[in-house]
C-alpha positions in Angstrom: -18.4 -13.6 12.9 -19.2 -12.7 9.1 -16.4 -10.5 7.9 -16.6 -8.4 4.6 -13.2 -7.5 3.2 -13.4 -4.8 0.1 -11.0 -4.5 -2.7 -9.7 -7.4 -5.2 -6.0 -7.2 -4.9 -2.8 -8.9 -3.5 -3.4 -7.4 -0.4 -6.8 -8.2 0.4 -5.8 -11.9 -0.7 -3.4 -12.0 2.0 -5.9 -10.4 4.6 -8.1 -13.0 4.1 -5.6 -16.0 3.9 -4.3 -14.5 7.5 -8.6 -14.1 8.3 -9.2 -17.5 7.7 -6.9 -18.6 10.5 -8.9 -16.5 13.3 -10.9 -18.2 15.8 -13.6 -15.4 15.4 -14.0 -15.8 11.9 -16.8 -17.9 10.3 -17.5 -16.2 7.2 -15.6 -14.3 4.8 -16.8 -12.1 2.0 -15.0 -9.8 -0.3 -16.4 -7.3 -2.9 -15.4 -7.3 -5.4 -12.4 -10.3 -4.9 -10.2 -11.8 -7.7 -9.9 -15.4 -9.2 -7.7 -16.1 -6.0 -9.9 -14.7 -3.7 -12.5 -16.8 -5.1 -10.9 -19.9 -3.8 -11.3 -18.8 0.4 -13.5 -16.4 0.2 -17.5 -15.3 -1.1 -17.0 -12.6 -3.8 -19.7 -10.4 -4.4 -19.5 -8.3 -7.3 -19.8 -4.7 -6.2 -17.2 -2.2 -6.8 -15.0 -0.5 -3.7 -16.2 3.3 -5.0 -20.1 1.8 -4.6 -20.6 3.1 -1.1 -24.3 3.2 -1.1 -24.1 -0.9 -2.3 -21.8 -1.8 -0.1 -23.8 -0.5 2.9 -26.7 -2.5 1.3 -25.1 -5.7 1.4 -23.4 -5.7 4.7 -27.1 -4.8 5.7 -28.8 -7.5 4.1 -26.0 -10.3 5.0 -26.2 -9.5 8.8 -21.7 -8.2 8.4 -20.6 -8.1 12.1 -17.7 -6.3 10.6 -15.8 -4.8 7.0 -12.1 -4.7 6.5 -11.5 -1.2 4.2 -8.4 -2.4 1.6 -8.2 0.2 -1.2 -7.7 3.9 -0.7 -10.7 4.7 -3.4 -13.6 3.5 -0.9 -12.0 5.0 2.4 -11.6 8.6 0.4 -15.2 8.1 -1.2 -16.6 8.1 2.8 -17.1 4.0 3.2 -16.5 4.5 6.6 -18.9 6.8 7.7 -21.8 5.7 5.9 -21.5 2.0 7.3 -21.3 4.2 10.8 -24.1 5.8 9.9 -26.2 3.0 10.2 -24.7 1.5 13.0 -21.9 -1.1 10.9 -18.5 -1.5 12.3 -16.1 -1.3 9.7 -12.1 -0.6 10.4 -10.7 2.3 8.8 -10.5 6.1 8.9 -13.0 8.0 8.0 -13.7 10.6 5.0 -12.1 13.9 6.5 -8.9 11.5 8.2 -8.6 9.7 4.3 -7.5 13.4 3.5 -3.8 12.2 4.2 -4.2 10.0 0.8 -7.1 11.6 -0.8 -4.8 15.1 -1.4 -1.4 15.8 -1.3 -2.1 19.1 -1.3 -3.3 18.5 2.2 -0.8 15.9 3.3 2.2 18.6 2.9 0.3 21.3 4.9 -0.9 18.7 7.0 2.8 17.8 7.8 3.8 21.3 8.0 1.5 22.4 10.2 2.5 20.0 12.7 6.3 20.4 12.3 6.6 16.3 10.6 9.8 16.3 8.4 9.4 16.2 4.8 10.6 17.9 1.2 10.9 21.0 0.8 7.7 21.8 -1.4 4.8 24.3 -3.2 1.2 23.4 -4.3 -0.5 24.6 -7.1 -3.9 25.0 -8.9 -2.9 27.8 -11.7 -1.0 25.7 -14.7 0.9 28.9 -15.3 2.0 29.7 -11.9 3.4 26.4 -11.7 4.9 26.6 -15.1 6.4 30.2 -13.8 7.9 28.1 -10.6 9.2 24.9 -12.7 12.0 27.6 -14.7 13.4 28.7 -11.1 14.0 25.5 -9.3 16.8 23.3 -9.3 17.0 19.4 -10.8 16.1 16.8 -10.1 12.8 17.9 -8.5 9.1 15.9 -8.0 5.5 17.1 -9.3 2.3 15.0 -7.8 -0.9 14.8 -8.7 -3.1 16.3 -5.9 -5.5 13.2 -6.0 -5.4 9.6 -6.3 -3.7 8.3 -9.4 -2.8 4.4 -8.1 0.7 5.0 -7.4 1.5 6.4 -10.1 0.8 10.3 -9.7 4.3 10.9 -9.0 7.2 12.1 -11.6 10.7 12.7 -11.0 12.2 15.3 -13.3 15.4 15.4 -14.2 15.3 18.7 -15.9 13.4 21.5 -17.2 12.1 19.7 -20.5 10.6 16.8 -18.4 9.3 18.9 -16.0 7.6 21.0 -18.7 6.1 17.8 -20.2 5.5 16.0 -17.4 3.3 19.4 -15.7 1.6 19.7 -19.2 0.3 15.8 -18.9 -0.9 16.4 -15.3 -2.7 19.6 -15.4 -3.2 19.9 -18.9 -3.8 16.3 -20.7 -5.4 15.3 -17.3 -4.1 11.7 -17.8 -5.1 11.2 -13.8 -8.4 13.2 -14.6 -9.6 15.7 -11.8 -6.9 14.1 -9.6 -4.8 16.8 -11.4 -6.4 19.4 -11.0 -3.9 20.6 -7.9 -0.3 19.6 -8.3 2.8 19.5 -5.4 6.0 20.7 -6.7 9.1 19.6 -4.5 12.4 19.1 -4.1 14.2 15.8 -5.2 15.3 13.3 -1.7 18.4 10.9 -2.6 18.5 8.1 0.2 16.6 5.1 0.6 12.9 4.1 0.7 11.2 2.3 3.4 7.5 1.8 4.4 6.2 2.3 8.1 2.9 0.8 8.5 1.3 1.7 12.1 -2.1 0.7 13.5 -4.1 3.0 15.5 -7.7 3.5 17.8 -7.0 7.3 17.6 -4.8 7.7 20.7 -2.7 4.7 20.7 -0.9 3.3 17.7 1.1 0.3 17.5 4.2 0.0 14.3 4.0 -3.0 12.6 7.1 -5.0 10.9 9.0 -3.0 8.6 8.8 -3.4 5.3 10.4 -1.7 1.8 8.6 -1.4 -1.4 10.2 -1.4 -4.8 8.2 0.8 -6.7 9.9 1.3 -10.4 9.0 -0.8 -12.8 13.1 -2.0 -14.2 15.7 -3.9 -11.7 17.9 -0.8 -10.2 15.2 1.2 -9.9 14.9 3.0 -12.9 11.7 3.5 -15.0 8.8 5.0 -14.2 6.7 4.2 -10.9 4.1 1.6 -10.3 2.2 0.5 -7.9 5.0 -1.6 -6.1 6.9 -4.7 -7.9 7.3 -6.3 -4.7 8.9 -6.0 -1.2 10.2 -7.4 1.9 10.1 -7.6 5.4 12.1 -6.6 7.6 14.0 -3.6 6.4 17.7 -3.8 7.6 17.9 0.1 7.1 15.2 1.0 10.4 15.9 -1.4 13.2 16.4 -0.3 17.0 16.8 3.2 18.4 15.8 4.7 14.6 12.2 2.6 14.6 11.5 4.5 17.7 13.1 8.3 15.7 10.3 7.2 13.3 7.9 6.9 15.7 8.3 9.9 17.6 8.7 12.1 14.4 6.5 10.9 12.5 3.3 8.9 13.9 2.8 10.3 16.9 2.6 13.7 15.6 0.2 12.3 12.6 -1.6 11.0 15.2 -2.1 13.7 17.4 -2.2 16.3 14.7 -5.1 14.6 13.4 -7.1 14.5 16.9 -6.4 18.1 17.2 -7.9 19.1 13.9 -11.2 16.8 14.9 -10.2 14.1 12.3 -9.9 11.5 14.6 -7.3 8.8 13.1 -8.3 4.8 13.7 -6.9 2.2 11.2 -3.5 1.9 8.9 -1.6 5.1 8.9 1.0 4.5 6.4 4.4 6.7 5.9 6.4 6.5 3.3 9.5 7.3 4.4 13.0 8.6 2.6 16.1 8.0 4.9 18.4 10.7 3.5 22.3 11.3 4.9 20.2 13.6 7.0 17.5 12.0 8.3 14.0 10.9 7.9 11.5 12.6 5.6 7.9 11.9 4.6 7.0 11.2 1.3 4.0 9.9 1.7 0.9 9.4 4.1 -1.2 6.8 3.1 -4.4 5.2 5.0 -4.5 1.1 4.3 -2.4 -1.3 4.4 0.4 -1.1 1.4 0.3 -3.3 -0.8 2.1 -5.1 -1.7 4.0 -4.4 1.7 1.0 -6.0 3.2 1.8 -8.7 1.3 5.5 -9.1 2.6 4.4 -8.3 6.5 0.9 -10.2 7.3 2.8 -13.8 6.5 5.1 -12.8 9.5 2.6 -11.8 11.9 1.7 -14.4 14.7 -1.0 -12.6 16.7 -4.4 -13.0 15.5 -5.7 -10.1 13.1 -8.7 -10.1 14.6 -7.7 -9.1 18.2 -5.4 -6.3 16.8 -8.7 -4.9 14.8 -11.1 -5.2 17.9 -8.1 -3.5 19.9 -8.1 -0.6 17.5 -11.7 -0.2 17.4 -12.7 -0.4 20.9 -9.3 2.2 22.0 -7.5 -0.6 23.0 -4.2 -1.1 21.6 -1.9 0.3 24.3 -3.4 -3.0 26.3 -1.9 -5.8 23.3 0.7 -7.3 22.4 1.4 -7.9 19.0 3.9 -10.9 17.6 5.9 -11.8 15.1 8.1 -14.4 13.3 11.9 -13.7 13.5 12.0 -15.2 9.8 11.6 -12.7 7.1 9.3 -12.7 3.9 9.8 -11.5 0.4 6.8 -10.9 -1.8 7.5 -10.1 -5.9 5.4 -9.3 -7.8 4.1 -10.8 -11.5 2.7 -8.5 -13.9 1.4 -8.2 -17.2 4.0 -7.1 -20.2 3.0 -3.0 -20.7 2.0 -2.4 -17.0 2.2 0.6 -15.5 1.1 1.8 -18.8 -1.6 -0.2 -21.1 -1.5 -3.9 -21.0 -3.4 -6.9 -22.5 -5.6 -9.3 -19.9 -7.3 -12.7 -20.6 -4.2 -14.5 -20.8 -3.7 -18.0 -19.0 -1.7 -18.5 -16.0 -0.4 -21.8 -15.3 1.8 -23.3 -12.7 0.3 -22.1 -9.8 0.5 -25.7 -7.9 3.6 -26.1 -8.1 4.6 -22.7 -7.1 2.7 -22.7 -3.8 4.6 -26.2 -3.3 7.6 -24.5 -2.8 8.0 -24.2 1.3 6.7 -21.5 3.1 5.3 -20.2 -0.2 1.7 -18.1 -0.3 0.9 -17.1 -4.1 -1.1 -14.0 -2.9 -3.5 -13.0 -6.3 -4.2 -9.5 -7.2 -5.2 -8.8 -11.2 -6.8 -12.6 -11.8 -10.5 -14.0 -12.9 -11.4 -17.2 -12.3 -13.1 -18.4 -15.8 -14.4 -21.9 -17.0 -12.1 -23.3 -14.3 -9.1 -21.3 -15.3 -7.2 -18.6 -13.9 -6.2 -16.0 -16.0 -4.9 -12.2 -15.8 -6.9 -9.1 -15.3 -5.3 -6.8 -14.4 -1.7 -4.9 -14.4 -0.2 -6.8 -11.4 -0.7 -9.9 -11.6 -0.1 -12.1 -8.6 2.2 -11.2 -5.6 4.4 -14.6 -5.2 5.9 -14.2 -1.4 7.7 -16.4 0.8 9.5 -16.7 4.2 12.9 -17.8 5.2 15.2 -18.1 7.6 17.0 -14.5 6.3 16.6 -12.2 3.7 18.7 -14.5 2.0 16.8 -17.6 2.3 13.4 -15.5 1.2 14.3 -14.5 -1.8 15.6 -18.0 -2.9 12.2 -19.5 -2.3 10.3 -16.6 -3.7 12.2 -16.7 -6.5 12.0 -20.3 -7.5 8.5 -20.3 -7.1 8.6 -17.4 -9.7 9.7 -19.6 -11.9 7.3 -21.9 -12.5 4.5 -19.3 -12.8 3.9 -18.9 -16.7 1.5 -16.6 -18.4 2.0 -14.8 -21.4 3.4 -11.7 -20.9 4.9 -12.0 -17.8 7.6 -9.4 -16.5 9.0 -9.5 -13.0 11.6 -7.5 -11.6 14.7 -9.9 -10.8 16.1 -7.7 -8.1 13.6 -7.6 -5.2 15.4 -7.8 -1.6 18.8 -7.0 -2.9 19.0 -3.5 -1.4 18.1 -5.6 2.4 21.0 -7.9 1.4 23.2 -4.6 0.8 22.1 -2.8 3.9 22.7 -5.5 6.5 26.2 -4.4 6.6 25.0 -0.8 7.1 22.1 -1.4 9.5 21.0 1.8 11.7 21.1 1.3 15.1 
């Protein structure tokens, strides 16, 4: 089979390294790739928003099927204009990407269907929600309706940053339209995990678990990115609580969506807050995380393409999916400045001898490949990720691969995996 894979991050690369090893596969392509990418892969330069291009080429080349990555292309409708004329392509459609697309949606979404989650109100009058900020209590959350990369989301520890931070959103539009509608919401303390599920629109299958760090600075603090790495498992959801998760959470998502005629089939996402509580729903998203993709697909031992075909043809309650008992850490190597503005062009070297390192994938997300070199393009860089016997054992390997990456610039948080190294002693059963 020819396979098209858009997007041109970290987790595409490791979609395609985990392609490459299927039976069906012949021939990879990915628009618009990276300097990694490069290396197993056709890149075709056409962006992930370029619908009407995309369809052209999967047309012209004869694609017997696409692989959606980034959020951007399943909210612009990629999906149902490849359906249109009669291309298979693996992802939820334009009215389904809703849970992503708006947040606005996504918390009525959720409480229309009774699926636990904060405590919130939405917003498209600057002064309404001005009004509303002066009468809650601190900490509390503001979102940016639309997408914003992962980093639409503020926590506000008072009044003053809540002021500033509602001002830059709706005023400044520093995520442009995407701000136009905000979600004000009450503050969550627990712990973070990310519940990645597969479904044909009836059945859904949960993949490994995985937990994202998504501050920039070790411990957490600073403000969000797109994820600065992750691991797999997550100590914290194991056992009787994976299955809570699944009867709270996706099967409701799942069925809620049929019910409103938006017929969910791909990578339902939740981003999940374990609070002294329970569970509550941060987030839906529609992909594969990333870079929890990054973290989980090195585990998996079934082929990717059978699990795909399963959720296309309204299979999945008839496979089995397997994975490796070891565990994976992925961190992740980005450029000094990032999430805000950062230089690119600079050189990375070492790259040999960090994928030397056993059980070691060096999974590329902001790279080019020019005149031979690799160099950075982009905020994260490269997503270096590893397996190992434990937790333990992951984050050794992951780590000393780290260190033999250099490019100037380079910031990495120090810390990833330490909260699964905490938790084991605390595991929910």
């Amino acid at each position: 089979m020819k396979v098209l894979v858009i997007g041109s991050g970290g987790r595409e690369h490791a979609l395609i390294w985990k392609l490459k090893q299927s039976s069906h596969v012949k021939e990879i392509f990915c628009a618009p790739g990276n300097g990694g990418i490069s290396g197993v892969a056709q890149c075709v330069d056409i962006r992930p928003e370029d619908t009407n291009g995309l369809v052209r080429f999967a047309l012209k080349e004869m694609i017997d099927l696409t692989i959606v990555g980034p959020e951007v292309s399943l909210v612009a409708g990629v999906v149902d204009e490849f359906e249109k004329v009669g291309l298979r392509i693996f992802g939820p459609s334009k009215q389904a990407a809703q849970l992503e697309g708006s947040k606005v949606f996504a918390k009525e979404f959720m409480h229309r269907h009774g699926i636990p989650t904060a405590n919130f109100k939405t917003f498209n009058n600057f002064s309404e929600a001005k009004q509303f900020l002066a009468k809650i209590r601190y900490p509390a959350v503001i979102k940016a309706d639309g997408l914003a990369g992962g980093k639409g989301v503020v926590i506000c520890q008072n009044l003053e940053e809540a002021d500033h931070a509602l001002d830059q959103i709706m005023v400044e539009k520093i995520y442009k339209e995407a701000g136009s509608h905000v979600v004000i919401e009450e503050f969550l303390k627990g712990e973070e995990v990310s519940i990645m599920a597969v479904s044909d629109g009836k059945h859904f299958q949960i993949l490994e678990t995985s937990q994202d760090h998504k501050r920039i600075f070790d411990g957490d603090i600073g403000p969000n990115t797109g994820g600065m790495g992750a691991y797999s498992p997550a100590p914290i959801v194991s056992g009787d609580y994976l299955q809570s998760i699944a009867t709270a959470v996706i099967a409701p998502a799942i069925r809620g969506m049929e019910m409103e005629g938006n017929v969910f089939r791909g990578i339902l996402y939740a981003g999940l807050m374990i609070t002294e509580t329970g569970i509550n729903v941060l987030e839906f998203n529609v992909r594969f995380g990333d870079p929890e993709t990054q973290a989980i697909i090195p585990r998996l031992k079934t082929d990717l393409m059978d699990i795909i075909f399963a959720s296309l043809e309204g299979s999945l309650d008839k496979i089995r999916i397997e994975w490796e008992t070891r565990a994976c850490v992925c961190v992740v190597m980005s450029s000094r400045g990032y999430p805000k503005s950062y230089e690119k062009g600079k050189e990375i070297t070492g790259l040999d001898a960090a994928a030397s390192v056993q059980d070691t994938f060096i999974f590329h997300a902001g790279t080019e490949k020019k005149e031979g070199k690799i160099l950075t393009s982009g905020g994260r860089v490269l997503g270096v990720t590893s397996l190992g016997n434990d937790i333990e054992g992951a984050i050794e390997n992951a780590y000393k691969s780290v260190e033999k990456i250099k490019f100037d610039g380079c910031f990495f948080r120090r810390d990833i995996g330490a909260k699964a190294l905490k938790g084991m002693s605390t595991t929910r059963r």
